[in-house]
N, C-alpha and C positions, 0 to 999 in steps of 0.2 A: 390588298388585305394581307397579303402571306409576309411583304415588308413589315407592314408595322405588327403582325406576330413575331417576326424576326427580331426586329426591334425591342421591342418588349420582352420575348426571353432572354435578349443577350443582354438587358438591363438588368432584369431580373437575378441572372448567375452573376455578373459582375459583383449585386447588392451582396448577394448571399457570402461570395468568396470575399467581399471587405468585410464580412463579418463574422465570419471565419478565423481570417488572420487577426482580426479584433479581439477575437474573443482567446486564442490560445492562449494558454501559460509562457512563462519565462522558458529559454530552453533551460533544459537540465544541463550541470555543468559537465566541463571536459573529462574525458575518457583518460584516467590516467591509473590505468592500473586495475588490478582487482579492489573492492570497497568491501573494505573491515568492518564490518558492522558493530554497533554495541548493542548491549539491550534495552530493550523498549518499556521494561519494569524493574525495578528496585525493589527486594533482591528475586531473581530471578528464579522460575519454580516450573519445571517442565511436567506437566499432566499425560497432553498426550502428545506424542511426536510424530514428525514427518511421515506420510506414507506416498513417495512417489504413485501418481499411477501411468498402469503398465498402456493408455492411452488418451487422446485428447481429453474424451469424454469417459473414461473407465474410473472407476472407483479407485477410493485415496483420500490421502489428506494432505492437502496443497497447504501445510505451515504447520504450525506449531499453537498447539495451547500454553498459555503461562497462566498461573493461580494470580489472582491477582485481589484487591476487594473494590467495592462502589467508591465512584470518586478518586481512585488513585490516579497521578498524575502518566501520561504515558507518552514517552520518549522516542524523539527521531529518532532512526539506529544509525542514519550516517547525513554529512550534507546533502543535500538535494534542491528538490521544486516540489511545491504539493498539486499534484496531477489531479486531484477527488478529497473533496471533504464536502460530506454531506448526509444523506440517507441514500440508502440504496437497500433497496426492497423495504424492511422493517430495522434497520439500525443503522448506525453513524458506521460513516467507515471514514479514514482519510487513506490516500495511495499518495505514498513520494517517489519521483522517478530521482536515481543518482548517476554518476557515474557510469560506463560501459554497461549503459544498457541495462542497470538493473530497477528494479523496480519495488518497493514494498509496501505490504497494504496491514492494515490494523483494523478490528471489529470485536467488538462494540464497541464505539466511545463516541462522545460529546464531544464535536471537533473545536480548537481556540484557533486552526488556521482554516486561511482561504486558498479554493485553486489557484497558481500562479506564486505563491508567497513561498521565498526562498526561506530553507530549515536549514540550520547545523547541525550536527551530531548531540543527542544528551537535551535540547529544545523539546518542551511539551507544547505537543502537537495537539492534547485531548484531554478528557478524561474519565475511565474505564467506570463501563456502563454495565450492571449485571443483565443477566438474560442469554447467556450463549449456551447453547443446545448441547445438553449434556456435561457440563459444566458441572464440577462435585466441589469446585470452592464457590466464597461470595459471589465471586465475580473471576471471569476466564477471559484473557485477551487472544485472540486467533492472529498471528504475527504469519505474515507469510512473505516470500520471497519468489521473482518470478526474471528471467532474464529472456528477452524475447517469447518465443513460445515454449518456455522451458518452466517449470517450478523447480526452486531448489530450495533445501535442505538450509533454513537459516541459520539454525546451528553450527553445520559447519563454516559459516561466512563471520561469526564472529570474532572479534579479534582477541588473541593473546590468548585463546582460553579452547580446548581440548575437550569435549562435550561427550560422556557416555553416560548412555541410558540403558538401566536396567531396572524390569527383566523383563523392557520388550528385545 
């Protein structure tokens, strides 16, 4: 008897791990550098901005609000892999992993990509859904940026352009 349980759970994890590796996405492409971000709406309109938090679970704002209206078309900020496009909790999110590790996620929208489907920089990924909490335009996209267990500040990752906001 304790064979053929053996038996059976090592069939068992074998199925689960061929479906595993079935199911992952493409890898994200090679680590060559820091990744320039562009932006993810046309033109670009900062509401509310980055608020590192001071831990894992402490209070913050893990990205950035952009104004944005219903239906606007919304933009990979660099090449990647699309890691999540779907619903999660109550809205469309998509996550593109890129480069060194970084990874970016977008909320609200109506995704046009699948997990697994390679994006270029400036490719519409979605598009921007009203409904985000506390939002004072049509419509507000939540653009964030994360590299391992880190969040960072997208603004500063974007390319060719010098970001100050005031009068936070």
């Amino acid at each position: 008897m304790r064979i053929l349980i053996a038996i059976l759970l090592g069939a068992a994890l074998a199925c689960s791990a061929g479906l595993a590796v079935a199911a992952a996405p493409s890898a994200p492409p090679e680590p060559s550098g820091p990744v320039a971000l562009g932006w993810p709406l046309e033109p670009p309109e900062v509401l509310r901005p980055f608020d590192e938090p001071g831990s894992a679970f402490g209070p913050g704002h893990r990205g950035v609000d952009l104004a944005g209206r219903p239906g606007q078309p919304v933009l990979a900020s660099a090449d990647g892999v699309v890691a999540h496009a779907g619903w999660l909790v109550d809205r469309g999110v998509v996550s593109v992993e890129h480069a060194a590790g970084l990874r970016t996620s977008y909320e609200p929208l109506a995704p046009t990509v699948s997990p697994g489907d390679r994006v270029t920089r400036g490719q519409v990924i979605g598009h921007l859904e009203a409904g985000h909490p506390g939002c004072a335009a049509p419509a507000c996209l939540h653009w964030g940026a994360r590299e391992g267990d880190r969040y960072r500040d997208p603004l500063e990752l974007v390319a060719g352009s010098r970001v100050r906001l005031l009068p936070w």
